[in-house]
C-alpha positions as CSV (number, residue, x, y, z in Angstrom):
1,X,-63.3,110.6,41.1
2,X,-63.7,109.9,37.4
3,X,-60.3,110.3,35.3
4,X,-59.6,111.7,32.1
5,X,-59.4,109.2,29.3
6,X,-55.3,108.6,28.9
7,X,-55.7,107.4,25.5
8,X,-55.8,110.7,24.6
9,X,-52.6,111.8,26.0
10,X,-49.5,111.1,23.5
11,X,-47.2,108.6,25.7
12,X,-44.1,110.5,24.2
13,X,-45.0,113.9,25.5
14,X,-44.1,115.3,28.5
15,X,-47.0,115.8,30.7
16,X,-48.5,119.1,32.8
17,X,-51.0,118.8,35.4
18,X,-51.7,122.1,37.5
19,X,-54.4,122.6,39.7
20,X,-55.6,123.7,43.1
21,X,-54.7,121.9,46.2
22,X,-56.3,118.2,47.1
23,X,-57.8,118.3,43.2
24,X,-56.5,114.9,42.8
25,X,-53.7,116.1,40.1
26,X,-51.3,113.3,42.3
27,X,-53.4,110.2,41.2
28,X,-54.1,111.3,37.6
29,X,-50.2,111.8,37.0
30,X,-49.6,108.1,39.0
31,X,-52.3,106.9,36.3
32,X,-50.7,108.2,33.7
33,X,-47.1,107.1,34.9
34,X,-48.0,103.4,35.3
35,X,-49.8,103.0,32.4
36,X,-47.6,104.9,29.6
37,X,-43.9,105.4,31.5
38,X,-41.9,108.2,33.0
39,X,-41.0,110.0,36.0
40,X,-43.0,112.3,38.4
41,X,-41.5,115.5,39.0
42,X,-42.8,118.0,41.8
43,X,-44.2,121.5,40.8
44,X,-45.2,122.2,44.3
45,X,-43.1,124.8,45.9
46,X,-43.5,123.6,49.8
47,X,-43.6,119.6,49.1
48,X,-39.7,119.8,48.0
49,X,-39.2,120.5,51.9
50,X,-37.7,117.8,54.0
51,X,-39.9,118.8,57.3
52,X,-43.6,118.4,56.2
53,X,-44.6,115.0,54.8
54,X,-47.8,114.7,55.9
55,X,-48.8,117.8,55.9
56,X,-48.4,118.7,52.5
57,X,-49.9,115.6,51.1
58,X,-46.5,114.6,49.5
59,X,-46.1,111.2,48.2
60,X,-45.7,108.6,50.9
61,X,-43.5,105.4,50.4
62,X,-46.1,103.0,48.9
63,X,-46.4,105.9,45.8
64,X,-42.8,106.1,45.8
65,X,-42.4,102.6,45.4
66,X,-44.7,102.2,42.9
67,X,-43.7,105.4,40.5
68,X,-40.4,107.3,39.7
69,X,-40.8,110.5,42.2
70,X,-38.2,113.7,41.7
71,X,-37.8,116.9,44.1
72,X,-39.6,115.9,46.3
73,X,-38.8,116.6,50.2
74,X,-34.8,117.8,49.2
75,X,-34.6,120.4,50.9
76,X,-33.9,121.0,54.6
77,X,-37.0,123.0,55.8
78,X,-34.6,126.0,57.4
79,X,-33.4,126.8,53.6
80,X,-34.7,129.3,51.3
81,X,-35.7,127.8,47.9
82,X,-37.7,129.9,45.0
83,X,-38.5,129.2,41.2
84,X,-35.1,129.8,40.4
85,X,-33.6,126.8,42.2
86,X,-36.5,124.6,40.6
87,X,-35.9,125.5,37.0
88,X,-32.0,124.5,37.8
89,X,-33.0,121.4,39.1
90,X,-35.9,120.4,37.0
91,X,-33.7,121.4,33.5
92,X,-31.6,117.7,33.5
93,X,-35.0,115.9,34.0
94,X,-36.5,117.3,30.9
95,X,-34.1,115.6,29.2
96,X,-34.2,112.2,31.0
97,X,-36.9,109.6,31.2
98,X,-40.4,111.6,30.0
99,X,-41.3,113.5,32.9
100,X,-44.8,113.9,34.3
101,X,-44.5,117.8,36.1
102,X,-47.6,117.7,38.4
103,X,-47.9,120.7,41.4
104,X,-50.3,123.6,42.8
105,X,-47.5,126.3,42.2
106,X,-48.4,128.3,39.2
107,X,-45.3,130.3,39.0
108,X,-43.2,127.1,38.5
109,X,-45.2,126.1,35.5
110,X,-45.5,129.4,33.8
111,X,-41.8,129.9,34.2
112,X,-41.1,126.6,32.8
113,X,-43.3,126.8,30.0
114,X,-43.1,130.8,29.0
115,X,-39.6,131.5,30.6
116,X,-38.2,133.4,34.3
117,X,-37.0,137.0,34.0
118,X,-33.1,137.1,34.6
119,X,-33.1,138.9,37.8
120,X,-29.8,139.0,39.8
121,X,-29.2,138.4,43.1
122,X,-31.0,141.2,45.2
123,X,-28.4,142.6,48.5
124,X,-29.0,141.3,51.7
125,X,-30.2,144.3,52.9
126,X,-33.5,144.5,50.7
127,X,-35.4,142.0,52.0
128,X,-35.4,143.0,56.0
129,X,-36.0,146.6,54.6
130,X,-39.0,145.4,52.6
131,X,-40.0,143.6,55.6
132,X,-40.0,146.4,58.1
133,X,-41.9,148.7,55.4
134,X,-45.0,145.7,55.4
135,X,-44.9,145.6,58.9
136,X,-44.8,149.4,60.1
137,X,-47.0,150.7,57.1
138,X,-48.7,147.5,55.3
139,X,-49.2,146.7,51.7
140,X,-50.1,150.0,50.8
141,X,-46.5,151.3,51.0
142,X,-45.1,148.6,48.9
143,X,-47.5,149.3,46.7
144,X,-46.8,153.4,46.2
145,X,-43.4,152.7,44.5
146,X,-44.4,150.7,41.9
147,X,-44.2,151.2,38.2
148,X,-47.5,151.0,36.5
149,X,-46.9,147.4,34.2
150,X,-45.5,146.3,37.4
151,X,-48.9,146.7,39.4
152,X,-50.8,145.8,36.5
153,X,-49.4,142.1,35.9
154,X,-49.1,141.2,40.0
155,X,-51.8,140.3,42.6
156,X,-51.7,143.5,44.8
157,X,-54.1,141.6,47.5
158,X,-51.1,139.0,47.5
159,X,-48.1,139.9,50.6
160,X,-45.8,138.0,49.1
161,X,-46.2,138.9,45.5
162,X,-46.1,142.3,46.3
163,X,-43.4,142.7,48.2
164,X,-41.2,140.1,45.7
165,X,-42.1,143.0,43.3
166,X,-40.9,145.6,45.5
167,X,-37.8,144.5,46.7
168,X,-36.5,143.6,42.7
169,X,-37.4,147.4,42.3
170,X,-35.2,148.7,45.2
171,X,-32.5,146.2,44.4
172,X,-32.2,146.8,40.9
173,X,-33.8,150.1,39.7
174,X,-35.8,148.3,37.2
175,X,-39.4,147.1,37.8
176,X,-40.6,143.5,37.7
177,X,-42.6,143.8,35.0
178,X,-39.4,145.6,32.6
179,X,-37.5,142.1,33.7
180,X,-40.2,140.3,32.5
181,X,-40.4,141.2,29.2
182,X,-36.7,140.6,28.7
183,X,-37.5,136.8,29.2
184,X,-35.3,134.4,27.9
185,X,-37.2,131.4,25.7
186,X,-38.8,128.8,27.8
187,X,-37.2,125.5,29.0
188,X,-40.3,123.7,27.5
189,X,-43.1,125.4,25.6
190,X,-46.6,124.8,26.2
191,X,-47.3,123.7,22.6
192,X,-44.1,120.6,23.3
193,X,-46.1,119.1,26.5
194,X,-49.7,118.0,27.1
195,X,-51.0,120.5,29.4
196,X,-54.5,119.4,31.7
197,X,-55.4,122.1,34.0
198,X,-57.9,120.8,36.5
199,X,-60.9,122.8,37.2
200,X,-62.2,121.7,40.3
201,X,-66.0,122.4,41.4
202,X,-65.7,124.2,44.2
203,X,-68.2,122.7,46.9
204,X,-66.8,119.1,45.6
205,X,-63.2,120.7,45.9
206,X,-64.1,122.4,49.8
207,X,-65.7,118.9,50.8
208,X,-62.3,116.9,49.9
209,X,-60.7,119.7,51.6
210,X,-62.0,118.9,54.7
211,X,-61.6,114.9,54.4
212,X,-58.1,115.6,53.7
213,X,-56.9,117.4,56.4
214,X,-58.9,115.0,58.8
215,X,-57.3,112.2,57.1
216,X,-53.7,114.0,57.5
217,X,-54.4,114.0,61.6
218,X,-55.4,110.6,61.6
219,X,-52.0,110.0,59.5
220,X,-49.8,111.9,61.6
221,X,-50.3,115.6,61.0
222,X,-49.9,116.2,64.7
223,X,-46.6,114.5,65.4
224,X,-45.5,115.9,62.5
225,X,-45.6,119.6,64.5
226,X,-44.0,118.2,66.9
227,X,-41.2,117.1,65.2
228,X,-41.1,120.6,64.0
229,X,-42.0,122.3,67.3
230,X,-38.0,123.1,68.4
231,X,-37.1,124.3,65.5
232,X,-39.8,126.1,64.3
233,X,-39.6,129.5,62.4
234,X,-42.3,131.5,61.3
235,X,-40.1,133.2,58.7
236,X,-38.8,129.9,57.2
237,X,-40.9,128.7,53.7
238,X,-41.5,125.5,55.1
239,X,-43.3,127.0,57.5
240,X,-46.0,128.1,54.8
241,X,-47.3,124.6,54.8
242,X,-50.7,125.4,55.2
243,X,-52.0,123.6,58.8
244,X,-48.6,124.0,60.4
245,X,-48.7,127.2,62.2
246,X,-52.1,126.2,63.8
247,X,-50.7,122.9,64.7
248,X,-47.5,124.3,65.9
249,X,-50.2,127.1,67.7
250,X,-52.5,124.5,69.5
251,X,-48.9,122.4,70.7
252,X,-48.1,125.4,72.4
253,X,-51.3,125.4,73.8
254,X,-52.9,128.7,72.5
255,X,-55.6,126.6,70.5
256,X,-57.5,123.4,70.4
257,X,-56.7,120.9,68.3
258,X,-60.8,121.4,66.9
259,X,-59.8,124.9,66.0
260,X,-56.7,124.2,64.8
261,X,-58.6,122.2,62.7
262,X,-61.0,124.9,62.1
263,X,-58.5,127.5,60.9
264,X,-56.4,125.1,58.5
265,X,-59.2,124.2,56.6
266,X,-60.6,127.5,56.2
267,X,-56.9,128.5,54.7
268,X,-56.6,125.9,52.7
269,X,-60.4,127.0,51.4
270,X,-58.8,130.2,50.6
271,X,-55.6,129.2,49.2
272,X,-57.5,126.8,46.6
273,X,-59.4,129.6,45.7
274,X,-56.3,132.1,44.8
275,X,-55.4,129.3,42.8
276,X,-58.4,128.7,40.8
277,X,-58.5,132.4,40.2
278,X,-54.4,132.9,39.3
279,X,-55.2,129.2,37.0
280,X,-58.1,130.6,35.2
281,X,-56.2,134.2,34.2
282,X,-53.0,132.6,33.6
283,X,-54.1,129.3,32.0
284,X,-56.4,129.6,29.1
285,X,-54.2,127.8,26.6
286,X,-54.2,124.4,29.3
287,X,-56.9,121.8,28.4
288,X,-59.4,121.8,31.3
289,X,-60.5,118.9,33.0
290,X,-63.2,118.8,35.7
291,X,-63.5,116.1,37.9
292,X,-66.3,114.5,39.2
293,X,-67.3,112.3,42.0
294,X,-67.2,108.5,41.2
């Protein structure tokens, strides 16, 4: 894969680099951090867990050991984390050695460059209720109770989205999109950073896909799961790892390893594509950079 010409990327700014999964963002910002300095910083909301290594493509210990890495693998895979807990923790490395923020998750980066709505702290009843409304009625009932700028800013094909909407609705009385435009000023603006979007072609982008994950079970993917296997929770964010529940699945022996296989890549297919679709409406002001085979 060809890489963008660093020259062209001021050594003392910090450094963005979004884009879909197995894009190759990882050895662009290892480039970039041996040849002009600073620190890696995760923007991938499942690599800070402890429980997936492997399976999230996080850095292993030769990359460590040759680059700075921060929040990566912190957390303890049973804990909740959100883009709340990453702006606290990312906020004293902005200030540090010149960090180079590099990640799939597109809420991290448009918090950290355009600012996080101020909710509180939502009672612990909301989020069962929430849960029992998806389940018993679907999307659809989410849906019905929100506020028009609400529905119009969030992906209403997107569970999770939808029913993070919701539940700041029931817990507060306000909708999402109200808190939203009471944003406070961003931790670092876009027009401070150098911002590179990748912009993957997507039958390049499917094939690496495919190499990756087969590269992951060769790696240790499967004795991954089943170092996970007892305490496995389908409920835990960890667990949204994307190749884990099939893994976990054909362990159990409800699947075969080949369509394990199978079903991982086709979600990780998918997944790419929500991101390439959330990038592209969310992302215009990035500089796009589309990689091409060696």
């Amino acid at each position: 894969m060809s890489m963008p010409d660093l020259s062209q990327i001021p050594a003392d700014h910090p450094v963005l680099i979004a884009g879909p999964t197995a894009s190759g963002k990882s050895a662009l910002a290892m480039s970039i951090a041996e040849q002009q300095g600073g620190v890696i910083v995760n923007a991938d909301a499942i690599q800070v867990f402890a429980n997936w290594r492997v399976l999230t493509a996080r850095p292993d210990a030769a990359d460590e050991a040759r680059c700075t890495h921060r929040l990566y693998g912190h957390v303890a895979g049973n804990a909740p984390y959100s883009v709340g807990h990453w702006l606290r923790e990312i906020t004293p490395l902005l200030h540090g050695p010149r960090p180079i923020i590099v990640g799939g998750t597109g809420l991290y980066f448009s918090a950290l460059t355009e600012g996080l709505a101020q909710i509180p702290t939502l009672p612990a009843h909301i989020r069962p209720e929430a849960e029992a409304r998806l389940q018993n009625g679907g999307i659809a009932t989410l849906l019905a109770d929100l506020d028009a700028a609400t529905l119009a800013r969030i992906d209403q094909r997107n569970p999770m989205r939808v029913q993070r909407a919701w539940e700041v609705w029931r817990g507060t009385g306000r909708g999402l999109a109200d808190w939203q435009d009471d944003t406070p000023p961003p931790l670092l603006p876009l027009s401070q950073a150098t911002a590179i979007l990748f912009d993957a072609p997507k039958d390049w982008l499917n094939a690496r896909i495919v190499q990756r994950f087969d590269a992951m079970l060769a790696g240790g993917a499967l004795d991954e799961a089943r170092a996970n296997l007892d305490s496995w929770n389908p409920d835990d964010l960890s667990a949204k790892a994307i190749g884990a529940a099939e893994l976990i699945a054909h362990l159990r022996g409800k699947i075969t390893l080949d369509q394990a296989r199978d079903r991982a890549t086709i979600a990780t297919r998918q997944f790419a594509k929500r991101q390439r679709t959330w990038f592209r409406a969310r992302m215009g002001a990035w500089q796009a950079y589309r990689p091409e085979p060696a």
